[in-house]
N, C-alpha and C positions, 0 to 999 in steps of 0.2 A: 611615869604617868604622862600619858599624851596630852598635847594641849591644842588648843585650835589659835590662829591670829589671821591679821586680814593685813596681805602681801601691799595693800593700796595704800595704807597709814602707819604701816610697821615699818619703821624707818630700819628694823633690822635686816628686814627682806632683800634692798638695795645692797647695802656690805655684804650677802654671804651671796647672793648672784654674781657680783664682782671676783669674790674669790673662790669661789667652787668654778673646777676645772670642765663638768659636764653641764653646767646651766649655758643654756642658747637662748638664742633672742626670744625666743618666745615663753620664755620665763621673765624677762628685763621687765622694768617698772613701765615705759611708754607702751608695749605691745598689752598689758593687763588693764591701763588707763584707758586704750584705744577701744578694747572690750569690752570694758564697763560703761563707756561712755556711748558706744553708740546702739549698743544690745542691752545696757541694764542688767549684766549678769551681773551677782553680787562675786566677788574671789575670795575663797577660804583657802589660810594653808594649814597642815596640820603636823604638830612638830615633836618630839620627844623633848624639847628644850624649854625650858623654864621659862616665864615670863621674864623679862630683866637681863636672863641668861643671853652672849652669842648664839645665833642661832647653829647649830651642828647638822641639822639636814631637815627635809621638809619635803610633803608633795603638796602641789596646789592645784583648786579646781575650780570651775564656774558652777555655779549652784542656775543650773537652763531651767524654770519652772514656766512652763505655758501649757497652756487649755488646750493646743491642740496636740502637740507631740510627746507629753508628761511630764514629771518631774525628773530629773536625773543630775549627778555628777560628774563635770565633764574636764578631761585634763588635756587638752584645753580646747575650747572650739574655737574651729577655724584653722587651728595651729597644726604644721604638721607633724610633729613631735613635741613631748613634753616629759622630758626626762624626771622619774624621783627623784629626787639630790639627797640621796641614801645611800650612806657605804657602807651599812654593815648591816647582813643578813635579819638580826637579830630586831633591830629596830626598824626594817620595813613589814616582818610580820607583826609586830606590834605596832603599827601604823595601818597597818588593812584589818585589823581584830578591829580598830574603834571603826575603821568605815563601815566594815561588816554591821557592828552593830547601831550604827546612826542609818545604815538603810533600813533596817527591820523598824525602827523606829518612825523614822520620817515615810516609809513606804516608798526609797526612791523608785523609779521605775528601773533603774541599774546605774552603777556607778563606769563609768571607762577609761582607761587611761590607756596612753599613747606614748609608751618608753623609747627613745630611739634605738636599743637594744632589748630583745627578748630578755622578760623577768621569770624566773619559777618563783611564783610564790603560791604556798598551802591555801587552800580557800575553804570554805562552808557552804558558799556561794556558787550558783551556777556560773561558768563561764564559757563566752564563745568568742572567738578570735576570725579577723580578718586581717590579712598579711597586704602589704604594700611595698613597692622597690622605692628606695630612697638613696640617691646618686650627688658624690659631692667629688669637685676634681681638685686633687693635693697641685698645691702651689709652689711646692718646693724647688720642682728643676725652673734653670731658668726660662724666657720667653720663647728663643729659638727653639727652646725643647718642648715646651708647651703647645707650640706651632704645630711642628712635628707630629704631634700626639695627634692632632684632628687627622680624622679621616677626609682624605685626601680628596674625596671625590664630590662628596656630598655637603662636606661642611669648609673647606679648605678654598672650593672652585666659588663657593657663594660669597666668601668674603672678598675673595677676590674680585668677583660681577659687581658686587656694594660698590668697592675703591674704586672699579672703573666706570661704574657710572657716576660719581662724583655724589651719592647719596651725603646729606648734611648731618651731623650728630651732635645733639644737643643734651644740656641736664641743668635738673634744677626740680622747684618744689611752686613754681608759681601758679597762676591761677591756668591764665591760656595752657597750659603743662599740663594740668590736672584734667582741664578739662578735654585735650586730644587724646590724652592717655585715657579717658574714662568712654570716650567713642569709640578708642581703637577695642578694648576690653569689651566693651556692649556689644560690638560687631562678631568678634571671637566667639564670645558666650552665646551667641544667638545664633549662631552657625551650629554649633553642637547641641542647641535646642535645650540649652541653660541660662534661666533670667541673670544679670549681673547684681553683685553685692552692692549694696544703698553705696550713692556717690560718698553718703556723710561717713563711711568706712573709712575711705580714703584719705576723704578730709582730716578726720580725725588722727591717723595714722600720720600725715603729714606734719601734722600739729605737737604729737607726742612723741615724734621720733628726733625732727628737725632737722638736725644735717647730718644724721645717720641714715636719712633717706632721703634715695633721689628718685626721681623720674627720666630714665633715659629714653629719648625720642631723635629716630633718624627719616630724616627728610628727603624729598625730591621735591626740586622746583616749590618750595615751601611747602610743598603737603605732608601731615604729617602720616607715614604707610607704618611704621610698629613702635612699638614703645614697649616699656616694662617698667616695674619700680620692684628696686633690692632697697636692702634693710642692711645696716653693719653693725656688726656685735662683737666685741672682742677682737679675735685674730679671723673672722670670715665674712665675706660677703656672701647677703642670703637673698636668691631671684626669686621673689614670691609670686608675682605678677605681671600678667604680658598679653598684650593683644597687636594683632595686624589684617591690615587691610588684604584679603587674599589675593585682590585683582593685580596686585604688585607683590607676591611672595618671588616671583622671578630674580627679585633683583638683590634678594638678600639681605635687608632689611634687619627680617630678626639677628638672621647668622652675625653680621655687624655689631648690632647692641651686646651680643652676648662675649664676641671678643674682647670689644671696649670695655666689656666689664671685666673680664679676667684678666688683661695687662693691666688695669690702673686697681685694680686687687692687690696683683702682683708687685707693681711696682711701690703700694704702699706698703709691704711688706706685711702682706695678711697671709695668711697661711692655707686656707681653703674658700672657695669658691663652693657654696653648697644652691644645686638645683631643686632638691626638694624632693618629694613625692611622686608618687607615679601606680596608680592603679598597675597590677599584674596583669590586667590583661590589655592593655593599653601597651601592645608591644611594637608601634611603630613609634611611641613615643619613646618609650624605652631605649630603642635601637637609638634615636635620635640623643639621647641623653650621654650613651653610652660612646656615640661618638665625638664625642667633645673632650674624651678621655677621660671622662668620670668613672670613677668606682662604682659599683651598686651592693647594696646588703639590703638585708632584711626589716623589713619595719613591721611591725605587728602590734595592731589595738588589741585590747581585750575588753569585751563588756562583762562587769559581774551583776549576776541577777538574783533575786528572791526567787522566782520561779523557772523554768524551762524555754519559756513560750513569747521570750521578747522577741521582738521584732526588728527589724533592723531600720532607722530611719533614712526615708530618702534624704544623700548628702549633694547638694547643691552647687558644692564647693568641689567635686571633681567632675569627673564624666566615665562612672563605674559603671553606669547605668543608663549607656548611650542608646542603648535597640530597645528600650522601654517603649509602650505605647503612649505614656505622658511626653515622654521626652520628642518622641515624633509630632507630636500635639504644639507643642512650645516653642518645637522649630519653624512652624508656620507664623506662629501671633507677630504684631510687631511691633517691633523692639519698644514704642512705648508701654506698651502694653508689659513686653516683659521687665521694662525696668521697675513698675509700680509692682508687678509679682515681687520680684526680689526684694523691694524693702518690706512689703506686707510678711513675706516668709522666712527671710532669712535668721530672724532674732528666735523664732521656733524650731530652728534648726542645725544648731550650737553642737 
């Protein structure tokens, strides 16, 4: 018999994250706090295991209910993957029988989930899938070889231009941190004619992670030109987030941050470096991803629906939907403008 528990207060949730081998950060207790806390989604998980019982596998969702973009179940917003923690066939279609029938009930408007690996599972339910590349570079050979691995011309020559122009590289979770990282991001996102996420995302995120996350920022002449913040979880360091000043992309900036982060990966003996996501057709990022010496696979949502006719919602949180005629609209406004968009819309769009 399925049962339902909430991953926030089930102190069992923490022990089987810990030891299942495919939960990622964005299953851990701080990234689900940081969700609930600054979006108000409620987190269910739904388990084959007993009340009382260890828990033996589980998916979990944010229950997203808003007036403007409907009710749905979401695994997980924001996140870029969110794996079942299901090893056996058997129990994850008895695990989607009860969601089947909790949406006929509740009237979700579709439940969707985001496996880091493609699932076959039997449905009743309508389903429609959009695929995504997700890029992570093994950590295994040493640094020399690591080196090596970049492309030589495009990402190799810019770290290089960083070190010789004597660019500064700093990290930390403080305030002045938080808030050149949150510039450098508003400036990025407004360039691509996408409002940036509530600053209290960040905040929050900083608050619930601690010192599994940082803020790396590299400087000239004390100005802060790119920044990023990873998350660490286990054996990987995870880049979730990044902005740069473009009028100084010359000096390589990012290319810098993103080495510093894969030697001190490396050198703490973490096992992968994961980039993350990437729209398909987002092929010059891609290329860029992929010179870093990252891997690429397949990432694939699927939404399940009561009927034929859902919609797809606009997702705020990439840039799939860059030649839209909003998205040319957005790129004009300014940037106060778009940061009060973003907190008004981003909790309706999980």
């Amino acid at each position: 018999m399925e049962q339902r528990f909430s991953p926030l207060t089930d102190p069992r949730w923490h022990r089987f994250v810990s030891r299942h081998a495919r939960a990622s950060v964005f299953h851990s207790s701080p990234w689900l706090r940081a969700l609930n806390i600054t979006y108000g989604y409620p987190v269910v998980g739904y388990t084959t295991s007993l009340p009382g019982q260890e828990l033996e596998n589980a998916i979990i969702f944010c229950r997203v209910e808003s007036w403007l973009t409907g009710r749905r179940l979401v695994s997980l917003p924001f996140s870029d993957h969110c794996e079942p923690l299901v090893d056996r066939q058997e129990d994850l279609q008895a695990l989607l029988a009860q969601l089947e029938g909790e949406a006929r009930r509740e009237r979700w408007r579709y439940i969707e989930t985001r496996p880091l690996t493609p699932v076959d599972i039997a449905s009743s339910l309508n389903s429609t899938s959009i695929d995504y590349s997700f890029f992570e570079v093994d950590l295994q050979p040493d640094l020399e070889k690591l080196f090596s691995n970049l492309h030589k011309d495009s990402i190799e020559r810019k770290i290089r231009r960083a070190q010789r122009e004597n660019l500064t590289y700093e990290e930390g979770t403080s305030e002045s941190q938080l808030k050149d990282f949150y510039r450098l991001l508003t400036i990025t996102r407004a360039r691509h004619g996408l409002p940036p996420q509530p600053r209290k995302w960040f905040q929050n995120l900083v608050n619930c992670f601690e010192d599994a996350l940082k803020i790396r920022i590299v400087r000239k002449d004390g100005r802060a030109l790119a920044a990023m913040l990873t998350l660490r979880h286990k054996d990987r360091l995870v880049y979730k987030y990044g902005g740069a000043d473009s009028n100084y992309n010359r000096l390589g900036g990012m290319h810098l941050l993103f080495w510093r982060s894969i030697e001190e990966a490396k050198i703490s003996g973490l096992r992968f470096f994961d980039l993350g996501r990437t729209d398909i057709g987002q092929t010059g990022l891609r290329t860029f991803k992929r010179r870093w010496g990252a891997k690429e696979s397949l990432l694939r949502y699927t939404r399940y629906t009561l009927s034929d006719n859902s919609s797809r919602v606009f997702d705020l949180s990439t840039s799939s939907q860059r030649k839209s005629p909003a998205r040319e609209v957005l790129a004009h406004l300014p940037r106060g403008v778009m940061s009060l968009l973003g907190r008004a819309l981003y909790k309706h769009l999980g």
